[in-house]
TORTORKOL-140721 format. One line per field, with one value per residue (C-alpha): chain; x, y, z. Coordinates in steps of 0.5 Angstrom, whole numbers. Layout:
REM residues N
chain <- [A:...]
X <- [X:...]
Y <- [Y:...]
Z <- [Z:...]
REM end
This chain:
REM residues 592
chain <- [A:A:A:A:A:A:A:A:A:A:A:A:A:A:A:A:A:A:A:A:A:A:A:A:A:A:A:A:A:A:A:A:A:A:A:A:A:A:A:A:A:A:A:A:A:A:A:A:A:A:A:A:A:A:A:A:A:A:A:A:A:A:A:A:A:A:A:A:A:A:A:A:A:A:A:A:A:A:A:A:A:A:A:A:A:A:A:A:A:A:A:A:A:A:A:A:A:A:A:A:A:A:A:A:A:A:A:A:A:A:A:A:A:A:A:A:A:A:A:A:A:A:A:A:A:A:A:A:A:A:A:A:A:A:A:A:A:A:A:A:A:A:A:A:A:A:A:A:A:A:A:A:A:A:A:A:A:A:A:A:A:A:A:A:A:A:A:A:A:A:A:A:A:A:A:A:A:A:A:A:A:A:A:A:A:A:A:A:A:A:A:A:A:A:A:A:A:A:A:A:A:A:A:A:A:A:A:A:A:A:A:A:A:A:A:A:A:A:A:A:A:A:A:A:A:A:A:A:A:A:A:A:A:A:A:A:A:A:A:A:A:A:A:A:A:A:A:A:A:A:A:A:A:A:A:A:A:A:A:A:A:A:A:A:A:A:A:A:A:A:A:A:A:A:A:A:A:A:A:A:A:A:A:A:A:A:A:A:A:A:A:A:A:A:A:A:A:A:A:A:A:A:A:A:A:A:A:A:A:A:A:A:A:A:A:A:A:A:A:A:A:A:A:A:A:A:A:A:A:A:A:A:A:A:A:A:A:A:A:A:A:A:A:A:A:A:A:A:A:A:A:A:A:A:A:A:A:A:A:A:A:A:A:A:A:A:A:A:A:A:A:A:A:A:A:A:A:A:A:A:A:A:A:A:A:A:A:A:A:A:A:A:A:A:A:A:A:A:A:A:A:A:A:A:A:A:A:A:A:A:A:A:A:A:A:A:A:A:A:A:A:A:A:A:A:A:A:A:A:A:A:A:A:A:A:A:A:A:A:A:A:A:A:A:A:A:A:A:A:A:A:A:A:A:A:A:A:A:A:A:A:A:A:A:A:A:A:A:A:A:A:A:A:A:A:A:A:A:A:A:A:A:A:A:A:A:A:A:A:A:A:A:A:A:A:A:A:A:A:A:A:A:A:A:A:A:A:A:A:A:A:A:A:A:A:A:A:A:A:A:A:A:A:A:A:A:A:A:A:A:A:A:A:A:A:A:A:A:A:A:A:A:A:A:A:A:A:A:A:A:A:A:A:A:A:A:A:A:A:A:A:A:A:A:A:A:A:A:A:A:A:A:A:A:A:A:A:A:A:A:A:A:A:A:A:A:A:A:A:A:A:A]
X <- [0:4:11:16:20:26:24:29:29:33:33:36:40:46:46:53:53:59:58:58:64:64:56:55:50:52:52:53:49:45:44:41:41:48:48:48:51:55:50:47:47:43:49:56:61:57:51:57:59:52:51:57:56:49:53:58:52:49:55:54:49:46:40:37:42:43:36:38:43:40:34:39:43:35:33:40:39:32:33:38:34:39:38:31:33:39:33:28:34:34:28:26:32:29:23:19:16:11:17:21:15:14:23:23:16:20:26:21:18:26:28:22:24:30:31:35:28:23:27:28:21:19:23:20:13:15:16:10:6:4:6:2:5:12:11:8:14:20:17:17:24:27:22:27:34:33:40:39:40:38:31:30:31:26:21:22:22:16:12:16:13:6:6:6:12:13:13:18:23:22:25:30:33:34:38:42:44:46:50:50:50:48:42:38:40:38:31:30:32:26:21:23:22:15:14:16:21:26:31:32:31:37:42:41:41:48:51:50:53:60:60:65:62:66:62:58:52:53:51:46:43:43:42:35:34:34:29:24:25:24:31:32:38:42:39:42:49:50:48:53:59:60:65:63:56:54:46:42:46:44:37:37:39:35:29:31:32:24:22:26:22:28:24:30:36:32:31:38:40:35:36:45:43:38:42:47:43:39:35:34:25:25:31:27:19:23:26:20:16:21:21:14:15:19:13:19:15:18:25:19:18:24:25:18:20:25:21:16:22:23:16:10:5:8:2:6:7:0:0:5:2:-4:-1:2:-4:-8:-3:-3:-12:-12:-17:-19:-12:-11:-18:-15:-8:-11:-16:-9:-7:-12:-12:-5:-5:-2:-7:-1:2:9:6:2:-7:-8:-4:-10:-15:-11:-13:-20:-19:-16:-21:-27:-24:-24:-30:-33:-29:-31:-39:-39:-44:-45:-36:-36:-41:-38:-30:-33:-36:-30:-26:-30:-31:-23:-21:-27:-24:-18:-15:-8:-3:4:8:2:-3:-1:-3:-9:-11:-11:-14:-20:-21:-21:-26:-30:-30:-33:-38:-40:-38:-34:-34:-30:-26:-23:-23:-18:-14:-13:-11:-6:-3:-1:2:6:5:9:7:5:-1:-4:-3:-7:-12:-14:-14:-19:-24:-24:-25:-31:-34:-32:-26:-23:-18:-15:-15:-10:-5:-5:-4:2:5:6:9:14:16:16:15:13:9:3:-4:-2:-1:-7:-11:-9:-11:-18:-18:-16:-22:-26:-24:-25:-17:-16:-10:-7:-11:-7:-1:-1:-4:2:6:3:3:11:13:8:8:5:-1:-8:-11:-7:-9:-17:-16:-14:-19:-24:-20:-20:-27:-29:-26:-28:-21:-23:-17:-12:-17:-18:-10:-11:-16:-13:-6:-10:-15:-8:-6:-12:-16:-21:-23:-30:-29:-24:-29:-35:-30:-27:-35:-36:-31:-33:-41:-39:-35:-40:-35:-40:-35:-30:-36:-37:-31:-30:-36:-34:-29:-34:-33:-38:-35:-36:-41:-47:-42:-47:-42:-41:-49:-50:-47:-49:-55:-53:-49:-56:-61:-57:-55:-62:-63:-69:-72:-65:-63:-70:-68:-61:-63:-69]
Y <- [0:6:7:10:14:19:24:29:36:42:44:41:43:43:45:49:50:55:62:62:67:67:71:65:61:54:49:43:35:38:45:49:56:59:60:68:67:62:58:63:65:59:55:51:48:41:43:46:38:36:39:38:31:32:35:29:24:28:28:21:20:18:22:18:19:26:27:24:29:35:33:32:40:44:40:42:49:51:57:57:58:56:49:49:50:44:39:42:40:33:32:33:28:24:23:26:32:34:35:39:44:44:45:51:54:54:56:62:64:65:70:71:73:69:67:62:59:61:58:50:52:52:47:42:44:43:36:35:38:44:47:55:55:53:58:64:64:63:69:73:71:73:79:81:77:77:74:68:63:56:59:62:55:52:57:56:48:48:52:48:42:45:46:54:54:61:62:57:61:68:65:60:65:69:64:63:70:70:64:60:52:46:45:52:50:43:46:52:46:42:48:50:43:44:50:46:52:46:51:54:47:45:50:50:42:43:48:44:38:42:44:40:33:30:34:29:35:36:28:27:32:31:24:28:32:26:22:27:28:19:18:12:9:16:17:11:13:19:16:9:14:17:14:10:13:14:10:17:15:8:10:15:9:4:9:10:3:3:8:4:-3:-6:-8:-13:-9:-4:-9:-9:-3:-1:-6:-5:3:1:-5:1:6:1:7:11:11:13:8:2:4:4:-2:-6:-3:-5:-12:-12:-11:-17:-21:-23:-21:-24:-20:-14:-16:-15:-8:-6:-10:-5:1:-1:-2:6:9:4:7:10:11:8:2:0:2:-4:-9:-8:-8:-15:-17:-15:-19:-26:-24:-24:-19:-18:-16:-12:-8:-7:-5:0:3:4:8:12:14:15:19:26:33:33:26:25:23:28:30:24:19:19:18:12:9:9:7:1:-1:0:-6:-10:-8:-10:-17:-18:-17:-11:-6:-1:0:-1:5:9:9:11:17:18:18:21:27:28:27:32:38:38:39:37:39:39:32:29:31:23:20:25:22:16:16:20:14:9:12:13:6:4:9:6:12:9:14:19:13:12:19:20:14:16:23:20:16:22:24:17:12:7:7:0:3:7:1:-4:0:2:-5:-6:-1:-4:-11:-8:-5:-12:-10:-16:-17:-9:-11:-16:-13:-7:-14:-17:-10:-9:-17:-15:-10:-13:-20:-24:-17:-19:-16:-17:-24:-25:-20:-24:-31:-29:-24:-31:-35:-29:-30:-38:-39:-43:-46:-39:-37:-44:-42:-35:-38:-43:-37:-33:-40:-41:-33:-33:-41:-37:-34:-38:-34:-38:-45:-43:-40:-46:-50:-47:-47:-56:-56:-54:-58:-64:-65:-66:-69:-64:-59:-62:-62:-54:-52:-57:-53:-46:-48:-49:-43:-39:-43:-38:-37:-39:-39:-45:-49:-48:-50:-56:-58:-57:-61:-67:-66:-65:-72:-75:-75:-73:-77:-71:-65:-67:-67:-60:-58:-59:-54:-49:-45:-40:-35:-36:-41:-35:-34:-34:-39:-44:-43:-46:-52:-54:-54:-58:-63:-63:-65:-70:-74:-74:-69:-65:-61:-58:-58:-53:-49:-47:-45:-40]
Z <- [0:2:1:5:1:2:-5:-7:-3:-5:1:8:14:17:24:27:34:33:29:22:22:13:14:7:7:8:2:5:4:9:10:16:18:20:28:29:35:39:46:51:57:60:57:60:58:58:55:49:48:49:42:39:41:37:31:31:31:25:20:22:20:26:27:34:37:36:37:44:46:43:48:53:52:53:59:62:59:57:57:51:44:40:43:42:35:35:38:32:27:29:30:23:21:26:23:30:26:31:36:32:31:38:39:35:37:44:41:38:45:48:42:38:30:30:22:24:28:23:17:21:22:15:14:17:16:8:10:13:8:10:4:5:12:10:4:9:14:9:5:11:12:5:6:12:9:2:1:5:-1:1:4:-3:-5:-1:-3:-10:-8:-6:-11:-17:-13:-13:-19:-20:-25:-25:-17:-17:-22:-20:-12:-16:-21:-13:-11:-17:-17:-10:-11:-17:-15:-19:-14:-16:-24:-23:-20:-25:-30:-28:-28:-34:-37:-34:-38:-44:-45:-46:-49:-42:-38:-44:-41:-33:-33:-38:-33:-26:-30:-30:-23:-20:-22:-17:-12:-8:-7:-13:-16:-10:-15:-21:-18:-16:-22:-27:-22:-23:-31:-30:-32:-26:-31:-30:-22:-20:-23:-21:-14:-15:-17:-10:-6:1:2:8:10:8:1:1:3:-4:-8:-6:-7:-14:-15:-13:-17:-23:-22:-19:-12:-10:-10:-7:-1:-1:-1:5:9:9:12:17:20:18:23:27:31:25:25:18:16:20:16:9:10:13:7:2:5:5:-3:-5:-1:5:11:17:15:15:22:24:22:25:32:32:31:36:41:38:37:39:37:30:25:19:23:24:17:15:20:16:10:12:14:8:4:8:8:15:15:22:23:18:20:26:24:20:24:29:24:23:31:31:25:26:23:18:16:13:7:6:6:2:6:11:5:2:10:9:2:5:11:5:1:7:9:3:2:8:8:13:9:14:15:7:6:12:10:3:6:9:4:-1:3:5:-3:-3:-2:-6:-12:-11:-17:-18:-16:-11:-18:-20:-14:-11:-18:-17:-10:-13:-20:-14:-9:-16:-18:-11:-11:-18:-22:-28:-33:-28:-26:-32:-34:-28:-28:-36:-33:-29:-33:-38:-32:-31:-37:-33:-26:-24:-20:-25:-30:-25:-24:-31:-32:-26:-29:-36:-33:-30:-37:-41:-44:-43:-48:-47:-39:-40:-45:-39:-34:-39:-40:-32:-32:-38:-32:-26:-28:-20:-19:-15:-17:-24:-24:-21:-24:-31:-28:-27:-33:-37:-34:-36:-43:-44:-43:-38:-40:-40:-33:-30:-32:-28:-22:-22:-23:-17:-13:-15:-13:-6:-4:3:0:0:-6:-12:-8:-8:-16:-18:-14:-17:-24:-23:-20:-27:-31:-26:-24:-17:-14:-16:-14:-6:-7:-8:-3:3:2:2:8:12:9:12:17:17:10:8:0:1:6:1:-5:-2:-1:-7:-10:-6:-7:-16:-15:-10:-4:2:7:4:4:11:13:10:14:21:19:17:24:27:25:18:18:15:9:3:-2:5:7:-1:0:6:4:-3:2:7:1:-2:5:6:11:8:13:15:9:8:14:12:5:7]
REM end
């Protein structure tokens, strides 16, 4: 379901507990706001190395544990802002983005217009979505200090981002012209790319690239510039081309690797930075769900045990652990997962307004698999009225369109479902999700044989891909061609031998072709599975009744356990296997 992602910024922070004596903006991997002044008068010589020891963890890379001393240094001296700007600092690196807000609205309290304050507060309400907050405060800043070039940055970041082009370059070409980098030309290059003023997009993307190419700023981002054009060949390059990247690097990389299709290597790559990194939240969030992505759910655990140690009640981890579920159809536990998520979730979650919007759309689709009408109607409600009030453009215009094709498609709505979905897909003709979903909506209008080139289209690029492998398998029924339906339920089996619905697919499939042993074999492997679903009970019934076997349909209806029991498909037959044992007063009772 979600993905956990490190996406390209511009714009981030280094944070120095001396004065910046040069008065120039920092441009280092992660830039911050330059110190105006050394610690206050609340401050000593132990409080001094708390925060060193912050900056040390920092260029580390070790963000939890500077997190850790920062805390440390403002309760020793809380009277200190500049503290409280350190601890918001690496609270954001840290993934803790409510306390990084708290930490500089306290560092504001103490010394109230410090730029330094209001810049990392920007900064941290522009990865937490709140892009007008992010955007007002830092115009104030430039309003005040208009040479400050890296909140120039982060202001024309953020405008490229929400799709007002030429904000973006107005706030860019100031940056430029304060201090020409590689990373305002590779913005101004992307900006006018979307302006299709590819002249302009042409010289600044030519400009960056001469800038001291072995610079590893600089090829972090090109590396940025060439994910956000789609060139994940060129991305993974410049990134590969640094030499012994620190586990921020390795993250960047294998989010790039995930981009290009390459789950494995991603997983890889996730996995060396967050044993690297072993308290970092994001590190721990990002490798579980990479893992969840290559179908390795007990070494998804592992890192989700860990940031359970670090953040119980995290939203992103119950909204794993429901994904998990989900996945291995324990339904009950995905439900439970996903409203744990919801509880937990934060006014402005990382992933942004629609990250919430994706929680209900995941908890209707349990509801309506599991038979709960009134919870299927509700989260759709839900959903309907979050996507309601937003127009989202820029980078999250894919995905808000997406969402809104989906909630359409559950409220029956198709034509403005697949008008969605199509607008989506002229935005990102390769996205597996939007792929998948265009091939859902033409099932449901009988376009069959068009459902299936999309199906095959994803598995040309992602050929163990989950959904698409099912997807074709019953698209493959639906069009008579159960030799090649066979053929993807085996494949889906052979890839995911732990999940149930490639044995109860082809059970179904041999009980219509009367091959009634090899579909008892099919149904009894999915019932161990999945104890607990009804379809694999009813379908094992029906195989032994179809073969005259009602030793072995009675034998599948002692499994049938209260708890499924009313299941309509389970309720038919055992009304058939009553009848045809003789039984027809309960046989009678139970079909009424």
């Amino acid at each position: 379901m979600f993905v956990i992602t490190c996406a390209w910024s511009c714009h981030a922070q280094t944070y120095s507990v001396q004065p910046d004596s040069s008065g120039k903006p920092q441009t280092k991997e992660q830039q911050g706001p330059s110190q105006a002044q050394p610690l206050g008068w609340g401050s000593n010589i132990q409080n001094a190395r708390l925060a060193r020891a912050a900056e040390l963890a920092l260029r580390n890379g070790d963000h939890a544990l500077a997190l850790d001393y920062a805390q440390r240094a403002t309760q020793a001296a809380p009277n200190d802002p500049q503290l409280w700007f350190l601890l918001g600092y690496t609270a954001r690196l840290d993934a803790k983005y409510q306390l990084s807000v708290d930490a500089y609205n306290r560092g504001l309290r103490l010394n109230p217009g410090a730029i330094e304050g209001l810049s990392g507060l920007a900064q941290t309400y522009s990865v937490m979505g709140r892009t007008n907050d992010a955007q007002r405060i830092l115009t104030e800043v430039l309003a005040s200090n208009p040479r400050r070039k890296e909140d120039a940055l982060l202001l024309g970041d953020l405008y490229m981002k929400s799709g007002d082009y030429s904000s973006a370059i107005t706030w860019l070409n100031r940056a430029e012209q304060i201090q020409p980098g590689a990373r305002s030309e590779l913005l101004l290059a992307l900006s006018y790319q979307h302006m299709k003023q590819l002249d302009q997009a042409s010289h600044y993307l030519e400009l960056a690239k001469k800038r001291d190419p072995s610079n590893p700023d600089v090829q972090r981002s090109l590396a940025g510039y060439y994910r956000e054009t789609g060139n994940y060949g060129e991305a993974i390059a410049a990134l590969k081309s640094m030499r012994n990247p620190k586990p921020d690097v390795l993250a960047e990389l294998a989010y790039t690797y995930q981009l290009d299709g390459k789950e494995d290597e991603a997983a890889k790559l996730y996995t060396e930075a967050a044993s690297a990194l072993p308290r970092d939240l994001g590190l721990q969030l990002s490798a579980a769900q990479s893992e969840v992505g290559v179908g390795a759910m007990e070494r998804a655990n592992e890192f989700l045990q860990r940031v359970s140690v670090l953040e119980p009640n995290d939203y992103r981890l119950h909204a794993i652990r429901g994904e998990i579920a989900q996945i291995q159809e324990r339904e009950a536990d995905a439900i439970r997962e996903y409203a744990d998520a919801l509880r937990h979730l934060p006014p402005n979650p990382t992933g942004g307004p629609l990250y919430r919007v994706q929680l209900h759309l995941d908890l209707l689709e349990l509801y309506q698999k599991t038979g709960d009408t009134e919870g299927f109607h509700r989260e759709l409600s839900e959903a309907q009225s979050e996507i309601g009030g937003m127009n989202l453009q820029g980078a999250s215009r894919e995905q808000f369109l997406r969402l809104r094709a989906q909630i359409e498609m559950h409220a029956g709505d198709l034509d403005a479902a697949l008008k969605d979905v199509k607008d989506a897909l002229a935005i990102n003709m390769q996205d597996p999700n939007n792929l998948q979903l265009n091939g859902d909506l033409l099932m449901k209008i009988g376009h069959t044989e068009d459902a299936i080139a999309i199906y095959k289209h994803i598995l040309s690029a992602d050929p163990l891909n989950r959904l698409a492998l099912t997807s074709l398998g019953y698209a493959s029924r639906a069009a008579g061609r159960d030799q090649d339906a066979e053929k993807y339920f085996l494949r889906l089996q052979h890839a995911y031998p732990s999940l149930y619905v490639s044995y109860l697919a082809l059970g179904d499939l041999y009980t219509a072709r009367h091959s009634f042993a090899r579909a008892e074999t099919a149904y009894e492997k999915g019932y161990t599975l999945a104890p607990h679903n009804p379809l694999l009970v009813a379908g094992g019934m029906n195989a032994a009744i179809e073969s005259h076997n009602l030793s072995l349909a009675e034998t599948w209806l002692t499994r049938a356990t209260p708890a499924i029991e009313s299941d309509p498909q389970l309720l038919r037959e055992k009304e058939r296997y009553l009848r045809l044992h003789g039984d027809f007063r309960q046989s009678a009772d139970v079909g009424e």
